[in-house]
C-alpha positions in Angstrom: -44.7 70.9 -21.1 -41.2 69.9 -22.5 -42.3 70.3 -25.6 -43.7 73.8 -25.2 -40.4 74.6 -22.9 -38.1 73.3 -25.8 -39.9 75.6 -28.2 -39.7 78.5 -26.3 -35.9 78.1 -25.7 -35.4 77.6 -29.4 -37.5 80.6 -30.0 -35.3 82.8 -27.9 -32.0 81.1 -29.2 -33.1 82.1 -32.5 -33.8 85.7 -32.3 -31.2 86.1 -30.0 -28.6 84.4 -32.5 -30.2 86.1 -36.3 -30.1 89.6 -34.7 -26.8 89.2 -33.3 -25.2 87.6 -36.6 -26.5 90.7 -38.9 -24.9 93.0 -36.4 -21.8 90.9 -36.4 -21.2 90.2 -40.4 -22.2 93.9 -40.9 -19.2 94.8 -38.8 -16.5 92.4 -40.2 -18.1 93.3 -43.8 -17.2 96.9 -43.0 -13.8 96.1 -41.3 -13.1 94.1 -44.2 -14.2 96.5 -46.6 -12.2 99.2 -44.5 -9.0 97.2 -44.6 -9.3 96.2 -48.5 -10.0 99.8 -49.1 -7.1 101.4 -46.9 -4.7 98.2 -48.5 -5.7 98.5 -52.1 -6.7 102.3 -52.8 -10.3 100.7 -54.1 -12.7 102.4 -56.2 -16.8 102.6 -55.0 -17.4 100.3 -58.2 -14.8 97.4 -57.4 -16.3 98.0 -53.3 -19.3 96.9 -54.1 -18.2 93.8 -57.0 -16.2 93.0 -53.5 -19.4 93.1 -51.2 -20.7 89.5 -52.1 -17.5 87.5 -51.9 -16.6 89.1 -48.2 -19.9 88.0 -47.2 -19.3 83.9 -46.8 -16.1 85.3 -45.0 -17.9 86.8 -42.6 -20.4 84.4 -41.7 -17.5 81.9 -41.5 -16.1 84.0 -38.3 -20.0 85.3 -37.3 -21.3 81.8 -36.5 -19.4 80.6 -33.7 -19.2 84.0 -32.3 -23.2 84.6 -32.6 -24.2 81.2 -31.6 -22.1 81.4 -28.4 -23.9 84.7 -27.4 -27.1 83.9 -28.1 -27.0 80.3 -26.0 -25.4 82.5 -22.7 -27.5 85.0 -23.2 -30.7 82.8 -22.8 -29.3 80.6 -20.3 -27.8 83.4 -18.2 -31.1 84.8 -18.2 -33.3 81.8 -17.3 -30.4 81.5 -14.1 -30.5 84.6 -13.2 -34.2 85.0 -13.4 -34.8 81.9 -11.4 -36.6 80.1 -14.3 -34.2 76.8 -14.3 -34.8 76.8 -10.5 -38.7 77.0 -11.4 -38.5 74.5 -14.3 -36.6 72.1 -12.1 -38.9 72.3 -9.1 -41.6 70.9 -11.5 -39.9 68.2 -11.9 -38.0 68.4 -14.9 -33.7 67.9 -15.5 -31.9 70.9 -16.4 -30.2 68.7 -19.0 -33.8 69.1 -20.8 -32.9 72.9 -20.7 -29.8 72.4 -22.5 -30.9 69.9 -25.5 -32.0 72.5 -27.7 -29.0 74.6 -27.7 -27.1 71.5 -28.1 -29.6 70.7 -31.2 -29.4 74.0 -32.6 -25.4 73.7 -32.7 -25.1 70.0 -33.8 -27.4 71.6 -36.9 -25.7 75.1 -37.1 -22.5 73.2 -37.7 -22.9 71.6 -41.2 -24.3 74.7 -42.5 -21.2 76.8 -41.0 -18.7 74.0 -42.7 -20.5 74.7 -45.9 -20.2 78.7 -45.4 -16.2 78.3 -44.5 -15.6 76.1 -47.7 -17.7 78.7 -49.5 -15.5 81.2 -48.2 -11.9 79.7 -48.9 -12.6 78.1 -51.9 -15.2 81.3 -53.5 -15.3 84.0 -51.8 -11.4 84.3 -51.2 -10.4 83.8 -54.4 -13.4 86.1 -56.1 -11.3 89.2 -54.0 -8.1 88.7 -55.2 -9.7 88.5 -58.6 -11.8 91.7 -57.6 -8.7 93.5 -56.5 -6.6 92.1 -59.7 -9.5 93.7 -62.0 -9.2 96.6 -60.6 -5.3 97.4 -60.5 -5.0 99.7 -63.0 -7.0 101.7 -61.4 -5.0 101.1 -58.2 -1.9 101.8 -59.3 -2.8 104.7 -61.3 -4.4 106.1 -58.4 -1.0 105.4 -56.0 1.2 106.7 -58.4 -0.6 110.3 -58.8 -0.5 110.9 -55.3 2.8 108.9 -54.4 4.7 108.8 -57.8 5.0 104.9 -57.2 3.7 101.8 -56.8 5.2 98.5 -55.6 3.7 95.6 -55.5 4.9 91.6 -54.8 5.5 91.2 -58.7 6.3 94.6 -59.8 7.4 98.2 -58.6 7.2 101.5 -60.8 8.6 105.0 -59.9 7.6 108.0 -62.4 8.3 111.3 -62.2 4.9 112.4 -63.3 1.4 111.1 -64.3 -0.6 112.7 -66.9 -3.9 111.2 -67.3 -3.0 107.3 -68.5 0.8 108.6 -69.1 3.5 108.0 -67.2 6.7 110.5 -67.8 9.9 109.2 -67.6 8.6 105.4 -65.8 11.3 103.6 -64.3 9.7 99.9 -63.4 11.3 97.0 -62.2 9.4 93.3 -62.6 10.9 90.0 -61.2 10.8 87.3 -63.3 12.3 84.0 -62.5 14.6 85.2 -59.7 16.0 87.6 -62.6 14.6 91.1 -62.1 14.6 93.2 -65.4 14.3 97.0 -65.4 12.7 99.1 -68.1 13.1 102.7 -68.7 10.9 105.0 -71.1 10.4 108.7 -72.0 6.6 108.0 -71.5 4.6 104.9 -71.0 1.1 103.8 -70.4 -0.6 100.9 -67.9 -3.5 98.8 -69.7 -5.0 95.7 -68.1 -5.6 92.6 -70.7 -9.0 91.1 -68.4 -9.4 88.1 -70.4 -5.7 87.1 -70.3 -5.2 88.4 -66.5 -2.2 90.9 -67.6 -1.2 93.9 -66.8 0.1 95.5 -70.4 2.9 97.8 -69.8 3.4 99.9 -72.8 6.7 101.9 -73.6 7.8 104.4 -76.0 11.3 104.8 -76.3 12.6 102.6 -73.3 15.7 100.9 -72.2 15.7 97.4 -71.2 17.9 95.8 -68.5 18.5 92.3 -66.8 21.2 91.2 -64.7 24.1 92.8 -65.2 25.7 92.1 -68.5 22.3 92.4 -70.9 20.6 95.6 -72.3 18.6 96.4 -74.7 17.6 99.8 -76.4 14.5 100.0 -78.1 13.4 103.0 -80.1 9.5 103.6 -80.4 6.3 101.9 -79.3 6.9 98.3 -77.1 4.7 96.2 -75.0 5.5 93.8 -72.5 3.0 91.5 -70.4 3.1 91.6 -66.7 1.3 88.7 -65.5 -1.0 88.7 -62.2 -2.5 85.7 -61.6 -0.1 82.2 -61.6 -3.1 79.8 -63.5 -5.0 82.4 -65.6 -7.7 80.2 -66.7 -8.4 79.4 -63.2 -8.4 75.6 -63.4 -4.6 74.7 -62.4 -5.7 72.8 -59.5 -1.8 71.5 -58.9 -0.9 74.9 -58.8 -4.1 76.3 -56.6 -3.1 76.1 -52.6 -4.5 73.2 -51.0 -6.6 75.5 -48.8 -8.1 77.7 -51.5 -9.9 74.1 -52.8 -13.8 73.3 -52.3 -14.3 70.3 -50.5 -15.7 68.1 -53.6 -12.3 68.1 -55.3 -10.1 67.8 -52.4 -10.2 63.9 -52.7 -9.6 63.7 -55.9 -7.0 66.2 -55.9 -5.2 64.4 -53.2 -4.9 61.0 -55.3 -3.3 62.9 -58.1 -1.0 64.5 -55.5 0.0 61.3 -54.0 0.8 60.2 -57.5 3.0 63.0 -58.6 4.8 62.5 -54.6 5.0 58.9 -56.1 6.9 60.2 -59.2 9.2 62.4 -58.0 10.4 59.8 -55.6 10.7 57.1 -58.1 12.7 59.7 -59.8 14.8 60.8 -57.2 15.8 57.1 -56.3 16.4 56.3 -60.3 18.6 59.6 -60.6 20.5 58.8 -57.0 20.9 55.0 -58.5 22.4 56.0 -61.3 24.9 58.1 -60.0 26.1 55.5 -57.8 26.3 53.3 -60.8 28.3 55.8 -63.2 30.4 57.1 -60.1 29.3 60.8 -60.3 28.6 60.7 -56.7 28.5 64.7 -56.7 25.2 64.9 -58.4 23.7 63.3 -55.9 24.1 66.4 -52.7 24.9 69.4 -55.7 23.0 69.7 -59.3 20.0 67.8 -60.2 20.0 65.6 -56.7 19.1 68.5 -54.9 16.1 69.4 -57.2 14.6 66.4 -57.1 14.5 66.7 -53.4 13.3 69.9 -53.1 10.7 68.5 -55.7 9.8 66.1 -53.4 10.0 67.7 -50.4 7.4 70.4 -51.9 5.1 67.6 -53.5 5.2 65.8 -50.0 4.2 68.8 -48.2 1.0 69.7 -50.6 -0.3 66.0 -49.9 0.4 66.4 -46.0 -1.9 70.2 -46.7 -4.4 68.5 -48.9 -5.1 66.1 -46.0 -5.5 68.5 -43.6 -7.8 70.6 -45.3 -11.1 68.7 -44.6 -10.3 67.9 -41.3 -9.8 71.7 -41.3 -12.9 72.6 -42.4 -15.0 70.5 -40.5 -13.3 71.3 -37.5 -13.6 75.2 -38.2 -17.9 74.6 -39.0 -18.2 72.4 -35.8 -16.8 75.0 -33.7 -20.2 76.1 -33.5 -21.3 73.1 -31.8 -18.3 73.0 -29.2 -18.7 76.6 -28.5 -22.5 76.3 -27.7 -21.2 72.6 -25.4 -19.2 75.2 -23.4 -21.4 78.3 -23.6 -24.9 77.0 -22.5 -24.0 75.0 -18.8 -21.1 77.9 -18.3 -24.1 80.6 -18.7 -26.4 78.5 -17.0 -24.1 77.8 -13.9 -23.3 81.5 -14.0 -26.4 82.7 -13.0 -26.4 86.5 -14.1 -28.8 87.8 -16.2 -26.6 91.0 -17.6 -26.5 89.4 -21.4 -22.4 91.1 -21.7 -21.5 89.7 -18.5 -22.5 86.0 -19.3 -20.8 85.9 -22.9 -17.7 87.3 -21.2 -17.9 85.0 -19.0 -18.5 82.3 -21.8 -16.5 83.6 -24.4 -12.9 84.7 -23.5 -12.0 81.7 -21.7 -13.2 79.6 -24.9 -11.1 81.9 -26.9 -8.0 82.0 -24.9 -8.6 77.8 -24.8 -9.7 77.1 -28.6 -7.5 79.2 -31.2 -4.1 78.5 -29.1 -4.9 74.9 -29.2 -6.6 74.8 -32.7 -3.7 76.7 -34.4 -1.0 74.0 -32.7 -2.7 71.2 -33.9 -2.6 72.3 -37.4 1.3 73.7 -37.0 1.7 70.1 -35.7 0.1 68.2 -38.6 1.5 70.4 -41.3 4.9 69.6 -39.8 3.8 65.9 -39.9 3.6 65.5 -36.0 0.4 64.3 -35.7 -2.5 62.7 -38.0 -3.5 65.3 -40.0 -6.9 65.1 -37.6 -5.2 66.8 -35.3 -6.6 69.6 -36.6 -9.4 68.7 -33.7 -7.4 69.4 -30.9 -8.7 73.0 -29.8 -12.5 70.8 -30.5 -11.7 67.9 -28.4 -10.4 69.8 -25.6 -13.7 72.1 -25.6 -15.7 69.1 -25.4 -13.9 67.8 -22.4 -14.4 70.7 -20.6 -18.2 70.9 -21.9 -18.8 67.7 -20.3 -17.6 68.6 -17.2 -19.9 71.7 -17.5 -23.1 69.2 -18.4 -22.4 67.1 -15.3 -22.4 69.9 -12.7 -25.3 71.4 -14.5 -26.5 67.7 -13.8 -26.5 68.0 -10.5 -27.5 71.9 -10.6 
Protein backbone atom coordinates (compact mmCIF):
# COMPACT_ATOMS: atom_id res chain seq x y z
CA UNK A 1 0.00 0.00 0.00
CA UNK A 2 2.78 2.65 0.64
CA UNK A 3 4.30 1.83 -2.24
CA UNK A 4 1.35 2.17 -4.48
CA UNK A 5 0.28 5.46 -2.38
CA UNK A 6 3.83 6.92 -2.95
CA UNK A 7 3.41 6.37 -6.65
CA UNK A 8 0.34 7.86 -7.03
CA UNK A 9 1.47 11.06 -5.19
CA UNK A 10 4.42 11.27 -7.41
CA UNK A 11 2.19 10.68 -10.35
CA UNK A 12 0.05 13.66 -9.52
CA UNK A 13 3.14 15.82 -8.48
CA UNK A 14 4.41 15.21 -11.78
CA UNK A 15 1.62 16.24 -14.05
CA UNK A 16 0.73 18.75 -11.82
CA UNK A 17 4.39 20.29 -11.90
CA UNK A 18 5.31 19.55 -16.14
CA UNK A 19 1.98 21.28 -17.07
CA UNK A 20 2.36 24.07 -14.86
CA UNK A 21 6.26 24.74 -15.81
CA UNK A 22 5.38 24.92 -19.79
CA UNK A 23 2.70 27.42 -18.85
CA UNK A 24 5.08 29.28 -16.66
CA UNK A 25 8.42 29.40 -19.00
CA UNK A 26 6.06 30.13 -21.98
CA UNK A 27 5.01 33.23 -20.04
CA UNK A 28 8.47 34.61 -18.81
CA UNK A 29 9.76 33.51 -22.51
CA UNK A 30 7.16 35.96 -23.83
CA UNK A 31 7.69 38.66 -21.09
CA UNK A 32 11.18 38.40 -21.78
CA UNK A 33 10.90 38.46 -25.37
CA UNK A 34 8.36 41.42 -24.83
CA UNK A 35 10.80 43.44 -22.75
CA UNK A 36 14.00 42.68 -25.09
CA UNK A 37 11.89 43.60 -27.97
CA UNK A 38 10.32 46.98 -26.45
CA UNK A 39 14.25 47.63 -25.01
CA UNK A 40 16.19 46.88 -28.13
CA UNK A 41 13.86 47.62 -31.17
CA UNK A 42 14.64 43.70 -32.26
CA UNK A 43 14.09 42.27 -35.58
CA UNK A 44 11.81 38.68 -36.02
CA UNK A 45 15.23 37.11 -37.09
CA UNK A 46 17.45 38.14 -33.97
CA UNK A 47 13.79 37.16 -31.78
CA UNK A 48 14.05 33.93 -32.64
CA UNK A 49 18.47 33.56 -32.46
CA UNK A 50 17.22 34.96 -28.76
CA UNK A 51 14.48 32.17 -28.15
CA UNK A 52 17.12 29.45 -26.98
CA UNK A 53 19.32 31.41 -24.69
CA UNK A 54 16.04 32.97 -22.72
CA UNK A 55 14.95 29.53 -22.23
CA UNK A 56 17.56 28.20 -19.21
CA UNK A 57 16.50 31.71 -17.86
CA UNK A 58 13.21 30.85 -17.53
CA UNK A 59 13.36 27.54 -16.20
CA UNK A 60 15.83 29.06 -13.59
CA UNK A 61 12.75 31.26 -12.18
CA UNK A 62 9.93 28.32 -13.39
CA UNK A 63 11.19 25.66 -11.05
CA UNK A 64 10.79 26.87 -7.67
CA UNK A 65 7.63 28.58 -8.67
CA UNK A 66 6.14 25.18 -10.47
CA UNK A 67 7.29 22.85 -7.94
CA UNK A 68 5.69 24.84 -5.09
CA UNK A 69 2.28 24.76 -6.96
CA UNK A 70 2.23 21.48 -7.86
CA UNK A 71 3.16 19.94 -4.10
CA UNK A 72 -0.03 22.39 -2.57
CA UNK A 73 -2.00 21.64 -5.11
CA UNK A 74 -1.91 17.81 -4.49
CA UNK A 75 -1.73 18.17 -0.81
CA UNK A 76 -4.44 20.77 -0.54
CA UNK A 77 -6.45 18.43 -2.44
CA UNK A 78 -5.85 15.17 -0.60
CA UNK A 79 -6.93 17.60 2.79
CA UNK A 80 -9.57 18.93 1.54
CA UNK A 81 -10.93 15.82 0.04
CA UNK A 82 -10.47 13.89 3.23
CA UNK A 83 -7.86 11.44 1.68
CA UNK A 84 -4.94 12.15 4.46
CA UNK A 85 -7.74 11.57 7.00
CA UNK A 86 -8.54 8.17 5.07
CA UNK A 87 -4.91 7.24 4.60
CA UNK A 88 -4.16 7.90 8.21
CA UNK A 89 -7.19 5.93 9.61
CA UNK A 90 -5.48 2.93 7.88
CA UNK A 91 -2.85 3.22 9.83
CA UNK A 92 -0.40 4.94 8.03
CA UNK A 93 1.76 8.58 9.19
CA UNK A 94 1.09 11.53 7.21
CA UNK A 95 4.86 12.08 7.14
CA UNK A 96 4.59 8.95 4.54
CA UNK A 97 2.39 11.45 2.56
CA UNK A 98 4.99 14.01 2.52
CA UNK A 99 8.29 11.86 1.50
CA UNK A 100 7.69 12.04 -2.07
CA UNK A 101 7.38 15.66 -2.41
CA UNK A 102 10.28 15.92 -0.23
CA UNK A 103 12.05 13.33 -2.76
CA UNK A 104 10.93 14.92 -5.80
CA UNK A 105 12.53 18.41 -4.43
CA UNK A 106 15.77 16.98 -2.95
CA UNK A 107 16.08 15.69 -6.84
CA UNK A 108 14.51 18.76 -8.64
CA UNK A 109 17.24 20.72 -7.01
CA UNK A 110 20.58 19.57 -8.69
CA UNK A 111 18.97 19.72 -11.93
CA UNK A 112 17.57 23.45 -11.27
CA UNK A 113 21.37 24.42 -9.99
CA UNK A 114 22.57 23.10 -13.30
CA UNK A 115 19.74 25.11 -15.31
CA UNK A 116 20.69 28.52 -13.24
CA UNK A 117 24.45 28.04 -14.00
CA UNK A 118 23.29 27.36 -17.58
CA UNK A 119 21.51 30.43 -17.44
CA UNK A 120 24.18 33.02 -16.00
CA UNK A 121 27.05 31.66 -17.42
CA UNK A 122 25.14 30.69 -21.32
CA UNK A 123 22.23 31.87 -21.78
CA UNK A 124 22.96 35.42 -20.39
CA UNK A 125 25.74 36.06 -22.10
CA UNK A 126 24.41 34.47 -25.65
CA UNK A 127 21.68 37.68 -25.36
CA UNK A 128 23.91 40.35 -25.03
CA UNK A 129 25.86 38.76 -27.85
CA UNK A 130 22.35 38.38 -29.76
CA UNK A 131 21.47 41.94 -29.08
CA UNK A 132 25.27 43.12 -29.97
CA UNK A 133 24.85 41.17 -33.48
CA UNK A 134 22.04 42.76 -34.16
CA UNK A 135 22.74 46.63 -33.43
CA UNK A 136 23.08 47.86 -36.56
CA UNK A 137 20.02 47.07 -37.25
CA UNK A 138 18.90 48.62 -33.94
CA UNK A 139 20.20 51.67 -34.20
CA UNK A 140 19.39 52.15 -37.70
CA UNK A 141 15.98 51.37 -36.96
CA UNK A 142 15.97 54.12 -33.77
CA UNK A 143 17.47 56.67 -35.69
CA UNK A 144 14.80 56.56 -38.71
CA UNK A 145 12.05 56.98 -36.48
CA UNK A 146 13.80 59.06 -33.70
CA UNK A 147 16.85 60.67 -35.49
CA UNK A 148 19.08 59.20 -32.59
CA UNK A 149 20.36 56.72 -30.71
CA UNK A 150 22.18 56.63 -27.38
CA UNK A 151 23.54 53.93 -25.95
CA UNK A 152 26.03 53.23 -22.67
CA UNK A 153 29.20 53.60 -25.07
CA UNK A 154 27.98 55.82 -27.68
CA UNK A 155 25.12 58.35 -28.75
CA UNK A 156 24.46 59.68 -32.43
CA UNK A 157 22.05 62.42 -33.50
CA UNK A 158 21.45 62.85 -37.46
CA UNK A 159 19.42 65.02 -39.21
CA UNK A 160 18.29 62.38 -41.68
CA UNK A 161 18.67 58.69 -42.58
CA UNK A 162 18.73 57.60 -46.11
CA UNK A 163 18.91 53.98 -46.48
CA UNK A 164 22.56 53.07 -44.70
CA UNK A 165 23.37 57.04 -44.79
CA UNK A 166 23.34 59.21 -42.23
CA UNK A 167 23.25 63.12 -43.22
CA UNK A 168 24.94 65.44 -41.34
CA UNK A 169 25.80 62.64 -38.12
CA UNK A 170 26.89 64.17 -35.10
CA UNK A 171 28.08 61.13 -32.67
CA UNK A 172 29.71 61.28 -29.54
CA UNK A 173 31.77 57.97 -28.02
CA UNK A 174 33.44 57.83 -24.51
CA UNK A 175 36.66 56.50 -24.48
CA UNK A 176 38.68 56.41 -21.37
CA UNK A 177 36.77 59.03 -19.47
CA UNK A 178 37.70 61.36 -22.58
CA UNK A 179 34.58 61.62 -24.76
CA UNK A 180 35.50 62.58 -28.54
CA UNK A 181 32.91 63.94 -30.89
CA UNK A 182 32.83 63.44 -34.61
CA UNK A 183 31.01 65.35 -37.20
CA UNK A 184 30.42 64.45 -41.03
CA UNK A 185 28.48 65.64 -44.15
CA UNK A 186 27.38 61.91 -44.43
CA UNK A 187 28.37 58.67 -42.76
CA UNK A 188 27.47 55.06 -42.65
CA UNK A 189 27.17 52.35 -39.57
CA UNK A 190 28.75 48.75 -40.49
CA UNK A 191 29.15 46.05 -37.84
CA UNK A 192 32.72 44.11 -37.97
CA UNK A 193 30.99 40.42 -36.43
CA UNK A 194 34.18 38.68 -36.11
CA UNK A 195 36.07 41.61 -34.37
CA UNK A 196 32.73 42.67 -32.21
CA UNK A 197 32.87 46.46 -33.68
CA UNK A 198 30.75 48.71 -34.68
CA UNK A 199 32.55 50.49 -37.93
CA UNK A 200 31.59 54.10 -38.00
CA UNK A 201 32.43 55.40 -41.41
CA UNK A 202 32.75 59.20 -42.17
CA UNK A 203 33.10 61.30 -45.13
CA UNK A 204 34.32 64.65 -44.57
CA UNK A 205 34.07 64.85 -40.60
CA UNK A 206 35.50 66.84 -37.90
CA UNK A 207 37.05 65.33 -34.94
CA UNK A 208 36.96 66.64 -31.36
CA UNK A 209 38.32 65.58 -27.86
CA UNK A 210 38.45 67.51 -24.77
CA UNK A 211 38.70 70.90 -25.31
CA UNK A 212 41.90 71.94 -26.81
CA UNK A 213 42.33 69.02 -29.74
CA UNK A 214 40.62 68.90 -33.27
CA UNK A 215 41.01 67.45 -36.08
CA UNK A 216 39.66 68.02 -39.78
CA UNK A 217 39.69 65.27 -42.00
CA UNK A 218 38.74 65.63 -45.65
CA UNK A 219 37.25 62.42 -47.41
CA UNK A 220 36.54 58.79 -46.51
CA UNK A 221 37.55 57.77 -42.47
CA UNK A 222 36.79 54.88 -40.26
CA UNK A 223 36.90 54.54 -36.79
CA UNK A 224 36.14 51.33 -34.58
CA UNK A 225 33.53 51.54 -31.86
CA UNK A 226 33.98 48.64 -29.75
CA UNK A 227 31.02 46.58 -28.04
CA UNK A 228 32.06 43.89 -26.18
CA UNK A 229 35.11 44.53 -23.30
CA UNK A 230 37.03 40.77 -24.16
CA UNK A 231 36.08 40.20 -27.82
CA UNK A 232 37.37 36.81 -28.09
CA UNK A 233 35.28 35.76 -25.19
CA UNK A 234 37.90 34.17 -23.03
CA UNK A 235 39.07 37.08 -20.61
CA UNK A 236 38.00 35.35 -17.68
CA UNK A 237 39.69 38.30 -15.28
CA UNK A 238 37.71 40.59 -17.07
CA UNK A 239 34.20 38.43 -17.22
CA UNK A 240 32.00 39.19 -13.91
CA UNK A 241 32.33 36.66 -11.33
CA UNK A 242 28.60 35.86 -11.84
CA UNK A 243 28.51 35.44 -15.61
CA UNK A 244 31.15 32.26 -14.85
CA UNK A 245 30.05 28.42 -15.06
CA UNK A 246 30.59 26.66 -12.05
CA UNK A 247 33.73 24.35 -13.42
CA UNK A 248 35.95 27.36 -13.63
CA UNK A 249 34.91 29.20 -10.68
CA UNK A 250 37.65 27.47 -8.54
CA UNK A 251 40.11 27.86 -10.64
CA UNK A 252 39.38 31.29 -11.33
CA UNK A 253 39.25 32.11 -7.79
CA UNK A 254 43.02 30.89 -7.12
CA UNK A 255 44.28 33.11 -9.83
CA UNK A 256 42.19 35.87 -8.29
CA UNK A 257 43.62 35.41 -4.91
CA UNK A 258 46.98 35.58 -6.48
CA UNK A 259 46.64 38.73 -8.41
CA UNK A 260 44.78 40.22 -4.66
CA UNK A 261 48.19 38.78 -3.48
CA UNK A 262 50.12 41.06 -5.93
CA UNK A 263 48.65 44.05 -5.74
CA UNK A 264 49.15 44.03 -2.02
CA UNK A 265 52.68 43.07 -2.17
CA UNK A 266 52.79 46.00 -4.40
CA UNK A 267 50.99 48.40 -2.56
CA UNK A 268 53.17 47.66 0.69
CA UNK A 269 56.59 47.81 -1.58
CA UNK A 270 55.37 51.24 -3.10
CA UNK A 271 54.06 52.57 0.54
CA UNK A 272 57.71 51.20 1.90
CA UNK A 273 59.49 53.00 -0.32
CA UNK A 274 57.99 56.19 0.07
CA UNK A 275 58.65 56.18 3.61
CA UNK A 276 62.14 55.28 2.82
CA UNK A 277 62.89 58.19 0.20
CA UNK A 278 60.56 60.65 2.21
CA UNK A 279 57.95 61.30 -0.49
CA UNK A 280 55.31 60.68 1.98
CA UNK A 281 52.68 62.45 -0.50
CA UNK A 282 52.60 59.49 -2.87
CA UNK A 283 51.43 57.53 -0.48
CA UNK A 284 47.37 59.29 0.09
CA UNK A 285 47.77 61.24 -3.74
CA UNK A 286 49.42 59.62 -7.13
CA UNK A 287 50.24 56.14 -7.54
CA UNK A 288 49.29 55.20 -3.51
CA UNK A 289 45.84 55.73 -4.28
CA UNK A 290 45.79 53.35 -7.44
CA UNK A 291 47.23 50.75 -5.96
CA UNK A 292 44.52 50.74 -3.49
CA UNK A 293 41.81 51.14 -5.58
CA UNK A 294 43.57 48.13 -7.40
CA UNK A 295 43.32 46.33 -4.49
CA UNK A 296 40.30 47.23 -3.18
CA UNK A 297 38.71 46.11 -6.80
CA UNK A 298 40.90 42.78 -6.89
CA UNK A 299 39.71 42.12 -3.20
CA UNK A 300 36.14 42.56 -4.02
CA UNK A 301 36.18 40.08 -7.24
CA UNK A 302 37.61 37.29 -4.90
CA UNK A 303 34.92 38.08 -2.09
CA UNK A 304 32.17 37.74 -5.60
CA UNK A 305 33.98 34.73 -6.91
CA UNK A 306 33.30 33.06 -3.53
CA UNK A 307 29.96 33.79 -3.37
CA UNK A 308 29.03 32.68 -6.58
CA UNK A 309 28.65 28.83 -5.90
CA UNK A 310 27.18 29.22 -2.73
CA UNK A 311 24.92 31.33 -4.94
CA UNK A 312 24.02 28.99 -7.22
CA UNK A 313 23.36 26.19 -5.13
CA UNK A 314 21.46 28.12 -2.92
CA UNK A 315 19.29 29.57 -5.91
CA UNK A 316 18.71 25.46 -7.42
CA UNK A 317 17.88 24.27 -3.84
CA UNK A 318 15.26 26.61 -3.48
CA UNK A 319 13.28 24.13 -5.00
CA UNK A 320 13.74 21.83 -2.23
CA UNK A 321 12.98 24.49 0.63
CA UNK A 322 10.01 25.73 -1.22
CA UNK A 323 8.39 22.26 -1.55
CA UNK A 324 9.68 21.76 2.77
CA UNK A 325 7.28 24.72 3.23
CA UNK A 326 4.60 24.14 0.53
CA UNK A 327 3.57 20.47 1.09
CA UNK A 328 2.64 20.42 5.30
CA UNK A 329 1.44 24.25 4.74
CA UNK A 330 -1.05 22.77 1.89
CA UNK A 331 -1.62 19.80 3.74
CA UNK A 332 -2.53 21.62 7.08
CA UNK A 333 -4.63 24.02 5.02
CA UNK A 334 -7.11 21.78 4.12
CA UNK A 335 -8.80 23.45 0.92
CA UNK A 336 -9.02 21.81 -2.04
CA UNK A 337 -9.40 25.18 -4.41
CA UNK A 338 -5.73 24.52 -6.21
CA UNK A 339 -5.30 28.92 -6.28
CA UNK A 340 -6.29 29.15 -2.76
CA UNK A 341 -3.66 26.61 -1.42
CA UNK A 342 -0.58 28.03 -3.50
CA UNK A 343 -1.61 31.50 -2.12
CA UNK A 344 -1.70 30.30 0.76
CA UNK A 345 1.84 28.55 0.24
CA UNK A 346 3.41 30.85 -1.87
CA UNK A 347 3.28 34.62 -0.74
CA UNK A 348 4.30 34.06 2.64
CA UNK A 349 7.42 32.01 1.16
CA UNK A 350 7.97 34.88 -1.02
CA UNK A 351 7.61 37.79 1.28
CA UNK A 352 10.07 35.36 3.69
CA UNK A 353 12.81 34.03 1.08
CA UNK A 354 13.92 36.89 -1.47
CA UNK A 355 14.08 39.64 1.50
CA UNK A 356 16.18 37.36 3.38
CA UNK A 357 18.07 35.76 0.40
CA UNK A 358 18.96 39.13 -1.09
CA UNK A 359 20.44 40.35 2.56
CA UNK A 360 22.52 37.64 2.87
CA UNK A 361 24.19 38.16 -0.29
CA UNK A 362 24.39 42.28 0.32
CA UNK A 363 25.94 41.06 3.64
CA UNK A 364 28.61 38.70 2.10
CA UNK A 365 29.48 40.88 -0.76
CA UNK A 366 30.12 43.66 1.84
CA UNK A 367 32.22 41.01 3.69
CA UNK A 368 29.75 40.75 6.73
CA UNK A 369 29.30 37.31 6.82
CA UNK A 370 30.94 33.99 5.24
CA UNK A 371 30.28 34.19 1.83
CA UNK A 372 27.65 31.05 2.70
CA UNK A 373 25.54 33.42 3.90
CA UNK A 374 24.12 33.40 0.73
CA UNK A 375 21.78 30.48 2.54
CA UNK A 376 20.08 32.66 4.80
CA UNK A 377 16.58 33.08 3.05
CA UNK A 378 17.26 28.68 2.75
CA UNK A 379 17.93 28.15 6.29
CA UNK A 380 15.15 30.16 7.55
CA UNK A 381 12.57 28.23 5.14
CA UNK A 382 13.81 25.13 6.60
CA UNK A 383 13.15 26.20 10.05
CA UNK A 384 9.92 27.06 9.51
CA UNK A 385 9.34 23.75 7.27
CA UNK A 386 10.21 21.82 10.25
CA UNK A 387 7.89 23.29 12.26
CA UNK A 388 5.34 22.60 9.50
CA UNK A 389 6.45 18.58 9.46
CA UNK A 390 5.94 18.33 13.16
CA UNK A 391 2.39 19.62 13.33
CA UNK A 392 1.68 17.68 10.29
CA UNK A 393 3.18 14.99 12.70
CA UNK A 394 0.74 15.11 14.94
CA UNK A 395 -2.11 16.02 12.15
Amino acid sequence: MPTRLTRYILAEILKIFVVALIALTLLILLIGVGRTLLREGLGPLAIVQLLPYLLPVSLQFAFPATALFAVSCVYGRMAGDGEVATVKASGISPLRLLQPAFIFAFLLSPFAVYISDLAVSWGRPGINRVVMLSIEDIVYRKMRSQHSYTDDGFSIHVRNVNGKKLEYPTVTISSGGVPIKFEAREGQLVLDAESEQLMLKLVDSRWVRGESLQIFAPGPTEYPIPLSDSPDGEDQESTRPGDLPLRVIGTERLRQDARTHEAAGELAAQTSFSILTSRYEEIVDGKGRERRAELDASRRRLMRLKIAPWRRWAEGFSCFFFVLIGAPLAMISRTSDYWTTFGRCFLPTLLMYYPLFILGLNQAKDGAIPPYGVWLGNVALGAIGMILVNRVRRY
